[in-house]
N, C-alpha and C positions, 0 to 999 in steps of 0.2 A: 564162620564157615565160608561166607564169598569172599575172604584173603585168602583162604588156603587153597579154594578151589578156581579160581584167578589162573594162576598159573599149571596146576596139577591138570587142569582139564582142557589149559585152552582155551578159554571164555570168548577172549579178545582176538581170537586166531593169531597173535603174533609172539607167544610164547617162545619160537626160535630167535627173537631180535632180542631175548632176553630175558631175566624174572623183573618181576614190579617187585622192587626193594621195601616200597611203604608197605606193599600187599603182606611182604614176608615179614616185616619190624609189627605188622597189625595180629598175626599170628602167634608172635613168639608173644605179646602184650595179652592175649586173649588166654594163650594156657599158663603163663605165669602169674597172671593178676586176676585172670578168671576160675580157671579151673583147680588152680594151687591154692587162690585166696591169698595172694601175697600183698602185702602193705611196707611201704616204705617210712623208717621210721630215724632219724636222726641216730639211733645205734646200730643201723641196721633193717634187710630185709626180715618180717615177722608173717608169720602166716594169724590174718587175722576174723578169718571166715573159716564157714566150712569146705571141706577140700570137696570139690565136681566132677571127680574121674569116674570116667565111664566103669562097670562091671570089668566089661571086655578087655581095659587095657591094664585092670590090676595095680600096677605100681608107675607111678610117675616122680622121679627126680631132676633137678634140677638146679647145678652148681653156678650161682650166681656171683658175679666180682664187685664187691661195694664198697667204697673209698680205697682199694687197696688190698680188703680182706675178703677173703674166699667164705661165702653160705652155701651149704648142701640142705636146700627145701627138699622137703618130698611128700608123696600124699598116697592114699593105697583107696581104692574105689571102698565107698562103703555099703 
């Protein structure tokens, strides 16, 4: 939650000089290997946990590019 809200909120008050890149690469790590449960696996990304989506946001997708070839993960709150 403090990558996403880094820059959404201005933490550091110089949100105009830019985004914090790590901040954003720690966000997109956090809802695909967090909240999707995604595992990387020499065939491919695999969903190998339970999915963590909130109630609230229902359905989560996300079209992954690995060696070359296109994954469509997704997860629906449970």
């Amino acid at each position: 939650l403090a990558s996403v809200e880094l820059d959404l909120f201005n933490r550091m008050e110089n949100t105009a000089l830019g985004v914090h890149a790590a901040c954003m690469g720690g966000a997109w790590q956090a809802l695909v290997f967090g909240l999707l449960g995604v595992q990387l696996t020499d065939s491919g990304p695999t969903r190998g946990r339970p999915v963590l989506i909130p109630k609230s946001w229902g359905k989560v997708e996300k079209r992954l590019l690995f060696r070359g070839q296109e994954f469509l993960i997704s997860g629906e709150a449970a």
